[in-house]
N, C-alpha and C positions, 0 to 999 in steps of 0.2 A: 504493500500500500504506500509506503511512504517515495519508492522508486516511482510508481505511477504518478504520485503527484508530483516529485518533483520533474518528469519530462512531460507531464502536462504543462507545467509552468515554464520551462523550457522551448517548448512547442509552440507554446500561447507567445511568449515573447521573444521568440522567432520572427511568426509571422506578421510583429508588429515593428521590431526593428529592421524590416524588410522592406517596409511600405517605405516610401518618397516623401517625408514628413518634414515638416520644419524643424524637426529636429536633428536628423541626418545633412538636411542642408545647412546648418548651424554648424554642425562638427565640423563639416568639409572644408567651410569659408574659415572658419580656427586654424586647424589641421596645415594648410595652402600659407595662410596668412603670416602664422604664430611659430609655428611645427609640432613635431611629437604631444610634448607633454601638457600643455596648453589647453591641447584638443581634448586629449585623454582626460583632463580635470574638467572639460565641458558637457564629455562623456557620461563622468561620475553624476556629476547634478542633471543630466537626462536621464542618468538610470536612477538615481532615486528620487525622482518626481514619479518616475512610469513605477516603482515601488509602490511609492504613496499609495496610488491609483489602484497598484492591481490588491494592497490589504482591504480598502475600502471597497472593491470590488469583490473581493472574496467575505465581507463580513456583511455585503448587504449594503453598502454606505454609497455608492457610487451612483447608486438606480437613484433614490432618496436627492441625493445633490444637484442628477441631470433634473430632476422635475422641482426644484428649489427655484424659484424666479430670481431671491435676488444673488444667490451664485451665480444663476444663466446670467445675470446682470454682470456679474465682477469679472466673471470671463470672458464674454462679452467684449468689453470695455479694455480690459487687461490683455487679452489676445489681438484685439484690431490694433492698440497703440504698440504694442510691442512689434509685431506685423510690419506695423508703417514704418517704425523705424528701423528695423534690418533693412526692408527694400530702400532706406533712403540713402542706409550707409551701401550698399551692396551695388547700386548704381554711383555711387558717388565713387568707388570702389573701380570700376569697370571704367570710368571717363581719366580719370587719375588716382590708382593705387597707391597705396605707400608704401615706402620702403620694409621690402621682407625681413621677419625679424626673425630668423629661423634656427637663430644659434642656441638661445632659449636663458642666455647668459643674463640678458639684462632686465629679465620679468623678475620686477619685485614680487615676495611672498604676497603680499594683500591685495596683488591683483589678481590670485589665482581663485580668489574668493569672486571674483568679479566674472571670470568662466564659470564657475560651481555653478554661484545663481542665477546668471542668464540661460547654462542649460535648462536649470531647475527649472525657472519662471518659464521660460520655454515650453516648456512640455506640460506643466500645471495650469500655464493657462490656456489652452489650445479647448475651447470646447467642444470639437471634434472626437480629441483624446480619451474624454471626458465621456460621451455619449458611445465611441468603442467602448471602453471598460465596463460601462452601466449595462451593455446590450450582447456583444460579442461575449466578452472573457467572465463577464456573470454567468453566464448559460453555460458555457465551458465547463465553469469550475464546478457552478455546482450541481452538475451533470458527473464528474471526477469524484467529487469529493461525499456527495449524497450525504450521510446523515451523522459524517466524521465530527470528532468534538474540535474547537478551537485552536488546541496544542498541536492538533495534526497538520497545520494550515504551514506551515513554518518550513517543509520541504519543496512545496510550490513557490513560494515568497524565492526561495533561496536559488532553484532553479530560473525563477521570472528575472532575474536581479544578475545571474549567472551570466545569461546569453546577453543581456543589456550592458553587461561587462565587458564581455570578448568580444563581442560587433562593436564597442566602441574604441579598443584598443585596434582592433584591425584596421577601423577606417581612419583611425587618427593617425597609425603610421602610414597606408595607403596615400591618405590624402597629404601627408607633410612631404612624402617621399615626393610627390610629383609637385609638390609646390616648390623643391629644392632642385629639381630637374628643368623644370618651365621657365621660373620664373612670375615677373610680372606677367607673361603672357597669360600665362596659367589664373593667375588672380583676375586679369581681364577678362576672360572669357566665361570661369566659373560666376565672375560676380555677375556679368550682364547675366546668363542664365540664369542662376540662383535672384536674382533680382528681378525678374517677370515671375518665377516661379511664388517667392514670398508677397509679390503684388496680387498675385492669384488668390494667396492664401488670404489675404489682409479681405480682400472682396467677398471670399466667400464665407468668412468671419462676420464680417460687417451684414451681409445679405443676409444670414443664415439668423442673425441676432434680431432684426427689421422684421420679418418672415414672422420668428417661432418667437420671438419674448414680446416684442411691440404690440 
């Protein structure tokens, strides 16, 4: 039982750090930008934002938040401004880039808290995110988990947490290694992309909030 749940949770946040999310495009523009380690502490606070989500999800809390108006509100609100300003820096990015910082020498410690929580914030306020965990990985789990008591939850957590880990160590070396081979070119081209994609995202935040809370 406890191997089941934890490649349940495994499996479940697979097929979530898999998806084309604002948060994989976050890591990449780090990764490109920053290099290695940077991205990989951007990683950590994406994978425990997507934690948060999948505990509340497995205790029932997630369904309960998606149908809360004024979360849908803070998300909302929290996810479009967030939104706007990736795509403002990421085209700003793509016209004139800065200078690659990829040594990793000159990142002060208390700016690494500055990646942590923009992953975090990232992925916690994404109500998209938000509305997967309530719907998808609820049904999932507790389809898995049936009528297990609370102590048993702790193997899924650890798997969920697991792959959120190694997919973000992967893409952060991935993505530095070619930002160290590119160059600026590499920064230009990922940002213009990533900078229509996160304007997509910001729209369909914004539409989706208009639609379903207004």
């Amino acid at each position: 039982m406890i191997m089941a749940l934890f490649i349940s949770g495994f499996l479940i946040g697979l097929s979530l750090v898999l998806q084309l999310g604002t948060g994989n495009l976050g890591l990449i523009r780090t990764g490109i930008k920053k290099g290695f380690f940077p991205a990989f502490i951007f990683s950590l606070g994406c994978a425990v934002g997507d934690g948060v989500y999948a505990l509340l999800s497995v205790l029932g809390v997630a369904l309960l938040l998606e149908s809360s108006f004024i979360f849908q509100i803070i998300l909302w609100i929290g996810g479009t401004g967030m939104l706007c300003y990736l795509t403002f820096q990421a085209f700003k990015d793509s016209v004139a880039p800065a200078e690659l910082d990829l040594n990793e020498k000159g990142i002060e410690k208390k700016s690494l808290w500055a990646f942590f929580f923009t992953g975090f914030w990232l992925v916690v306020s994404s109500p998209t995110g938000l509305v997967w965990f309530a719907t998808v990985a609820g049904s999932v789990v507790s389809s898995t988990i049936g009528n297990s008591e609370n102590q048993s939850l702790l193997p899924f957590i650890l798997g969920f947490v697991t792959v959120s880990i190694v997919w973000g160590a992967v893409l952060s070396y991935v993505s530095s290694v070619g930002g160290k081979m590119m160059g600026n070119k590499m920064v230009r081209l990922f940002s213009l992309v990533s900078g229509v994609l996160f304007l997509y995202f910001a729209y369909y935040v914004f539409s989706s909030g208009i639609k379903n809370i207004l």
